[in-house]
PATOR-476619 format. One record per residue (C-alpha): residue in three letters; y, z, x. Coordinates in steps of 0.05 Angstrom, whole numbers. Example, Ala and Ser with C-alpha at 12.3 -4.5 7.8 and 13.67 -1.06 7.14 Angstrom:
<nodes>
(ALA,(-90,156,246))
(SER,(-21,143,273))
</nodes>
This chain:
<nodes>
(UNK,(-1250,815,441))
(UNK,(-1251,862,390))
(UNK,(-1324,843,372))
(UNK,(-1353,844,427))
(UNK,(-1340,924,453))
(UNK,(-1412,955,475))
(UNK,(-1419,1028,446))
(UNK,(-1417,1056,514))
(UNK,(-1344,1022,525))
(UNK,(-1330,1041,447))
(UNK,(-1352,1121,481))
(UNK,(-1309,1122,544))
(UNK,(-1250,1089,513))
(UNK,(-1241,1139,442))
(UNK,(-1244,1215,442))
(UNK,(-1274,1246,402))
(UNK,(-1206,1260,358))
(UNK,(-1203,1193,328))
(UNK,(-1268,1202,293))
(UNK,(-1250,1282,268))
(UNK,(-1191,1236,235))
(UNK,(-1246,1183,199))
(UNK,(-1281,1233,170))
(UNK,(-1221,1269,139))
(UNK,(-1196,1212,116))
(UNK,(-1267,1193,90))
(UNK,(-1283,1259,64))
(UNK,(-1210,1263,22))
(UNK,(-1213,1185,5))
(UNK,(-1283,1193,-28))
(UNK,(-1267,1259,-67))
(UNK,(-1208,1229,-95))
(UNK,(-1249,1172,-115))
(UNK,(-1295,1211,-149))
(UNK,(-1236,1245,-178))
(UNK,(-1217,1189,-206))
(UNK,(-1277,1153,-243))
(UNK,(-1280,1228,-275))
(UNK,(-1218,1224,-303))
(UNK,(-1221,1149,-326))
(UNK,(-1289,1163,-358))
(UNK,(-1258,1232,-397))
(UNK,(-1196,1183,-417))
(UNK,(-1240,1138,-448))
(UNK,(-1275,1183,-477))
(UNK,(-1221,1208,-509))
(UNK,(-1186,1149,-529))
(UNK,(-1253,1133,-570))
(UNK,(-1254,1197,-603))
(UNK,(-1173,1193,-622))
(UNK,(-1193,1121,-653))
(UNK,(-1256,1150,-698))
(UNK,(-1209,1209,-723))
(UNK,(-1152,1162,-729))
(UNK,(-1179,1144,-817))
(UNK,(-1178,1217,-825))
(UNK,(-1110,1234,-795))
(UNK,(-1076,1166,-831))
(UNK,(-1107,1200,-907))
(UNK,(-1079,1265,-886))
(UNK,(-1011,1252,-859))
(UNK,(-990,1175,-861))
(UNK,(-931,1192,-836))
(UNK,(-952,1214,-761))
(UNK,(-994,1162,-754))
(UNK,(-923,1111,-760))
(UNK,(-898,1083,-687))
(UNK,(-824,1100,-661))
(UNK,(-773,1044,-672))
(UNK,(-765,1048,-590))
(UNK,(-841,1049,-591))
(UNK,(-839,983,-631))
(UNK,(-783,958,-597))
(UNK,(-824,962,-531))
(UNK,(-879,931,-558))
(UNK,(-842,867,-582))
(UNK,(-812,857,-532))
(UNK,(-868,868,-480))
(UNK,(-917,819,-518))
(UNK,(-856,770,-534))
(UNK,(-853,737,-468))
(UNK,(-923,761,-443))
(UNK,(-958,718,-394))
(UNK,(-1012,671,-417))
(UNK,(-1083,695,-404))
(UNK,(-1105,622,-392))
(UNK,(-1056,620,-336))
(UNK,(-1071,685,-302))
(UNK,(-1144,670,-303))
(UNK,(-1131,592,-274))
(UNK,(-1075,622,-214))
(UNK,(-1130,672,-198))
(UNK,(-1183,615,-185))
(UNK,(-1138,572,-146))
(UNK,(-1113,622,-109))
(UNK,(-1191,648,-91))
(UNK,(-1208,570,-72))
(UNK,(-1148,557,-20))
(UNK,(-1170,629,10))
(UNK,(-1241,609,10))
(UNK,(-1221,542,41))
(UNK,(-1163,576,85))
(UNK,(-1194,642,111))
(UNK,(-1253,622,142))
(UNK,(-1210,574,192))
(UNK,(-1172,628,210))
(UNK,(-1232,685,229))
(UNK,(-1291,639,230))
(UNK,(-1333,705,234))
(UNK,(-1322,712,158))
(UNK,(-1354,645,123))
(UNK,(-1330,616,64))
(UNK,(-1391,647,12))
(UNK,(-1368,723,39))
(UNK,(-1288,705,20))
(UNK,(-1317,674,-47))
(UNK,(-1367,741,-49))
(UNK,(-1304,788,-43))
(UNK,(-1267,747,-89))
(UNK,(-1317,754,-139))
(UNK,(-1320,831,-137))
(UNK,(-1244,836,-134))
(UNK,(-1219,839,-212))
(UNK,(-1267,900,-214))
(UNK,(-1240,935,-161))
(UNK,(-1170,921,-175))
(UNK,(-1179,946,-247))
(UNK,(-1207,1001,-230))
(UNK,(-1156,1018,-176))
(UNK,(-1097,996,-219))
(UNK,(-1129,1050,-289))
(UNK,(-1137,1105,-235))
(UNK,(-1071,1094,-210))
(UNK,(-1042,1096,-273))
(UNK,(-1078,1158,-294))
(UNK,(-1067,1200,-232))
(UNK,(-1012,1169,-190))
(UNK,(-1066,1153,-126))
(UNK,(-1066,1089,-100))
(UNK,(-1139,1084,-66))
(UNK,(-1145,1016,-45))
(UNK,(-1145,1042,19))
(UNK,(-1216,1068,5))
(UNK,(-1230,1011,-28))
(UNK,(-1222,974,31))
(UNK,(-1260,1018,78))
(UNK,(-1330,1013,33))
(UNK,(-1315,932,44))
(UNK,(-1304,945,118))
(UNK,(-1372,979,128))
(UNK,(-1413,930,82))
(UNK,(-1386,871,106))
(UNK,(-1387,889,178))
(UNK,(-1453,912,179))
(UNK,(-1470,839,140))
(UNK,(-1446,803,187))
(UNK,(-1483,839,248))
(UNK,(-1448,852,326))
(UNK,(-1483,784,337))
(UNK,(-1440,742,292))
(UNK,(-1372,773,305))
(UNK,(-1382,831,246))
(UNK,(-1321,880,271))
(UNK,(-1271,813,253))
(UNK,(-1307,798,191))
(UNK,(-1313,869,160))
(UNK,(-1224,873,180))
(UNK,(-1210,808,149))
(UNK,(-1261,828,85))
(UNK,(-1228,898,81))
(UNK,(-1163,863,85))
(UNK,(-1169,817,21))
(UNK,(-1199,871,-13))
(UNK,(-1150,920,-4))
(UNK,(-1090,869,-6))
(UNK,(-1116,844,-86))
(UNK,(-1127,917,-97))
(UNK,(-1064,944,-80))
(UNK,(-1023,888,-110))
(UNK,(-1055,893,-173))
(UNK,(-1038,967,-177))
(UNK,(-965,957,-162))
(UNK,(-963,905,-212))
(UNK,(-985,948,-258))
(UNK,(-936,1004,-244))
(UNK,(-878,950,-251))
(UNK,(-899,925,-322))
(UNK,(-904,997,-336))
(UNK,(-836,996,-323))
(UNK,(-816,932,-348))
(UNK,(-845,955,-408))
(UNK,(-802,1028,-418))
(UNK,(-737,979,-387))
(UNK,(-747,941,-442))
(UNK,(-755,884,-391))
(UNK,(-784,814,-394))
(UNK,(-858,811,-368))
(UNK,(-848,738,-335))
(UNK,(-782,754,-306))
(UNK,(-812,813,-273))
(UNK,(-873,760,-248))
(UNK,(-834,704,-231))
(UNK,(-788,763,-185))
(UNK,(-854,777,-159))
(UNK,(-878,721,-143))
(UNK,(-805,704,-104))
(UNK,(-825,770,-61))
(UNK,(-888,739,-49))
(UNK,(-860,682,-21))
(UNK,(-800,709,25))
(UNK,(-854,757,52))
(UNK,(-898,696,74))
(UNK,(-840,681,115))
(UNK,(-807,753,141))
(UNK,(-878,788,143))
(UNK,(-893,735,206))
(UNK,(-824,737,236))
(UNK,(-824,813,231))
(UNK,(-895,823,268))
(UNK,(-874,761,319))
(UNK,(-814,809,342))
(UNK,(-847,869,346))
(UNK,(-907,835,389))
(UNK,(-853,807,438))
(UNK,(-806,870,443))
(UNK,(-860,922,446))
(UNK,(-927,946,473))
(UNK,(-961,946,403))
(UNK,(-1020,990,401))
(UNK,(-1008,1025,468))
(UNK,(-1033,1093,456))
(UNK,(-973,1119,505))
(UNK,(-920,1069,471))
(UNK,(-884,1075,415))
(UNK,(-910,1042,368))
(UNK,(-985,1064,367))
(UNK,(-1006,1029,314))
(UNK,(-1061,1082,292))
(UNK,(-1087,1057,233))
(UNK,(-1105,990,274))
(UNK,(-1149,1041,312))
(UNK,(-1169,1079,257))
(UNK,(-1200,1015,224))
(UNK,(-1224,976,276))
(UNK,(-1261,1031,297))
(UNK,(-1292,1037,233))
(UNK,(-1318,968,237))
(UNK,(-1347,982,306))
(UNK,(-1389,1041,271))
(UNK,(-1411,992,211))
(UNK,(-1437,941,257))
(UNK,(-1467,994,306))
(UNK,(-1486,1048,273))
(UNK,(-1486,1119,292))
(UNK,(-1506,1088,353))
(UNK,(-1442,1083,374))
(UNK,(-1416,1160,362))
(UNK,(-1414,1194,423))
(UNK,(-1455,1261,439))
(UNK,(-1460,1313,381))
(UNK,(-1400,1271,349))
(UNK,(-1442,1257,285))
(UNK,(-1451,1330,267))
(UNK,(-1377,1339,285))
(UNK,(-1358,1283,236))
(UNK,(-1400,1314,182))
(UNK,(-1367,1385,188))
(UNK,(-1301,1359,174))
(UNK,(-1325,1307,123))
(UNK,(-1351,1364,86))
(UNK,(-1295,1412,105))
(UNK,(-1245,1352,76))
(UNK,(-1289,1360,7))
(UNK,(-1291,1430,-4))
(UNK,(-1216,1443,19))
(UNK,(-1193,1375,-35))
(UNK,(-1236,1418,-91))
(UNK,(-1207,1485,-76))
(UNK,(-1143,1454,-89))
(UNK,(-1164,1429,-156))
(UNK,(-1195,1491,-177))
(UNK,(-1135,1549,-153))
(UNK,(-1072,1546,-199))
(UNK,(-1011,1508,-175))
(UNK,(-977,1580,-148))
(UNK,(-1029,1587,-97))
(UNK,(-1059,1514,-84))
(UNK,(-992,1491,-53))
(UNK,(-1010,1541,6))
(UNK,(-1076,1496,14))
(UNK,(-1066,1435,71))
(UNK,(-1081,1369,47))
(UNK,(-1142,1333,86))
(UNK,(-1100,1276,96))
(UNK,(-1033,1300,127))
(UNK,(-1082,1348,167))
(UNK,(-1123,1284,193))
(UNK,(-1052,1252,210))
(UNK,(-1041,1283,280))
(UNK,(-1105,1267,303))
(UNK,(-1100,1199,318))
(UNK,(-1020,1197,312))
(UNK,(-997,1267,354))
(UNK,(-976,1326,346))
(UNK,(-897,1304,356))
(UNK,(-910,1284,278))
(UNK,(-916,1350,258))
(UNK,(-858,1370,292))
(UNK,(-818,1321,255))
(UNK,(-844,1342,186))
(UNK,(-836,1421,209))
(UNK,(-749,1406,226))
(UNK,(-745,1369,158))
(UNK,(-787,1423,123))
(UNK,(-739,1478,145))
(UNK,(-681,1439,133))
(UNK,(-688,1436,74))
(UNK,(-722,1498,52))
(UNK,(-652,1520,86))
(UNK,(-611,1485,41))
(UNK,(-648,1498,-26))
(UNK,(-640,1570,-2))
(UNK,(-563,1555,-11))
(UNK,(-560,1508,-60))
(UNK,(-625,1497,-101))
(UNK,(-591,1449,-146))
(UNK,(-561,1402,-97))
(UNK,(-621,1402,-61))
(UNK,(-668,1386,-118))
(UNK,(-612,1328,-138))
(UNK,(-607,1294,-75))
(UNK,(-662,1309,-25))
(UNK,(-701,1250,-42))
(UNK,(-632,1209,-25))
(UNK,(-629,1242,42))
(UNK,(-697,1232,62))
(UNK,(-689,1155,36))
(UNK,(-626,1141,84))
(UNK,(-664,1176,141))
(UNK,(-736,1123,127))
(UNK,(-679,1068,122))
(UNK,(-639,1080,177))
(UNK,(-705,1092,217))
(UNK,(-723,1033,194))
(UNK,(-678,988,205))
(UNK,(-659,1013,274))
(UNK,(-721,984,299))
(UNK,(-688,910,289))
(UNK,(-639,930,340))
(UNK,(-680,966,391))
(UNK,(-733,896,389))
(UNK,(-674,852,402))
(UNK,(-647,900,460))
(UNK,(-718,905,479))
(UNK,(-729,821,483))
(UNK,(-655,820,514))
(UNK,(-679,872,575))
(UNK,(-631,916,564))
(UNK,(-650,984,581))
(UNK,(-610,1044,545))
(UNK,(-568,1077,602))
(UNK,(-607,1149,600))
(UNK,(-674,1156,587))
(UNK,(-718,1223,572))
(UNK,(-786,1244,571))
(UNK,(-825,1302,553))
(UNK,(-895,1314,597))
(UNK,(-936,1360,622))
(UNK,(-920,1384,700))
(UNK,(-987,1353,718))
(UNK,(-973,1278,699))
(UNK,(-907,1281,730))
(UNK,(-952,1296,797))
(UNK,(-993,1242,785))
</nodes>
């Protein structure tokens, strides 16, 4: 069981790799967080100023101070067929009782008062993601969840099953937290579209549903076609290990670390810090030369072959803005969305072949001389 892994097991069966990778991904994760409640607190600082200088401006030019007709136009029609506070605030409460009724029957590690506890502490989070993401385009419900992981989990205790129950916290935290900011960025649209706030909502809540239903089927196939979570296979499933692993060190401690691993972790945590503020500080000409923590943290627990990938499409189409800057710049972002597509979607395919036992007629690999002896 996931729970119940000793440290020792936790040692022998994770390099030391996967937890270089946490602490980037902590290190960037918590400066960006930072980052954030700066900027929100400077935006509301100035918003505040703007509205005590906003008598003085109106005497001295009335006529700046005078909304757009597009500008009023958006606003009617935004607050026109806006959706009742009452309504949002009594969905919200149902919702939160079936979950607190509903979640703790399916991980009983997680009782009903910790659901109602992260429940409770949700709105904040998810306004503070959703104004961040706003603000700077960072969705960090990711991180979010991670500070939920570790304080749940190490509620809970190894005892009482605390690596499920800090998973299935982190996972209603960061799912309320991460809707809640997409939301947002829709009725940000909705609202320069000109669009209907409760048509957008009631689309919403249709995705909702159909995802109740495909989400399942989706993971069902994968589980029967493939070896999910293999670290040999195909489909890894990193960030499974990435967070579960997490948990493990919230309900153990540093206990768990292996040898010298701790001052390892801290390096890079603080490594991930100062290379996130250099790129703040330089100007744009020379920053884009600086790595970003995260994609440097990627290959550690997903493999190198990533890189390798991201190198071919980096030189493709460096290539092609060397020949055609314009047509690059126009339709690069199409490219790269038929190539996630048909990615994607090929995988539907390959799980059905897979199910069906039908092996593709030539098959290569890639390994070292010395496993081949093996």
């Amino acid at each position: 069981m996931l729970d119940n892994l000793s440290s020792s097991d936790f040692r022998g069966l994770y390099g030391y790799k996967v937890f270089v990778a946490i602490s980037i991904i902590l290190g960037d994760g918590l400066y960006n967080l930072v980052k954030i409640f700066v900027v929100i607190a400077r935006e509301i600082c100035i918003v505040q100023l703007k509205k005590g200088d906003q008598p003085v401006q109106a005497l001295q030019d009335n006529k700046n101070s005078r909304q757009s007709r597009d500008d009023e136009l958006q606003i009617e029609m935004f607050f026109k067929d806006r959706i009742p506070t009452r309504f949002a605030v009594s969905g919200y409460i149902v919702l939160a009782a079936i979950s607190t009724a509903a979640v703790p029957t399916i991980f009983p590690q997680l009782k009903w008062y910790l659901v109602l506890v992260c429940y409770l502490l949700a709105p904040a989070i998810a306004f503070c993601n959703s104004y961040g993401m706003g603000l700077t385009n960072l969705n960090l419900a990711p991180t979010y969840g991670k500070i939920a992981l570790f304080i749940f989990a190490s509620l809970v205790g190894s005892s009482d099953g605390g690596v499920i129950a800090g998973l299935a916290a982190c996972g209603i935290i960061m799912s309320i937290a991460c809707s809640a900011a997409d939301l947002m960025q829709d009725f940000k649209c909705g609202y320069l579209t000109l669009s209907s706030p409760r048509s957008m909502f009631i689309s919403q809540l249709t995705g909702v549903v159909l995802g109740c239903v495909i989400a399942p089927l989706t993971l069902w196939l994968f589980w029967v076609a493939f070896d999910i979570g293999d670290p040999d296979g195909e489909y890894k499933a990193p960030f499974a290990i990435i967070f579960r692993e997490m948990a493990i060190l919230g309900v153990e401690g540093v206990a768990a670390l292996p040898q010298h691993c701790l001052e390892i972790c801290c390096a890079f945590f603080l490594a991930a810090l100062a290379i996130n503020l250099l790129r703040d500080v330089t100007p744009a000409s020379a920053s884009r030369f600086i790595p970003i923590p995260m994609a440097m943290a990627v290959p550690f627990y997903i493999g190198a072959f990533f890189g390798v990938d991201m190198l071919i499409g980096t030189v493709i189409l460096f290539v092609w803005q060397k020949l055609n800057r314009r047509g690059a710049d126009d339709y690069a972002v199409a490219v790269a969305s038929g190539l996630i597509c048909g990615d994607g979607i090929w995988s539907i395919p390959s799980a059905v072949l897979s199910i069906l036992r039908i092996d593709p007629p030539v098959c290569m690999a890639f390994r070292p001389s010395s496993a081949f002896s093996r």
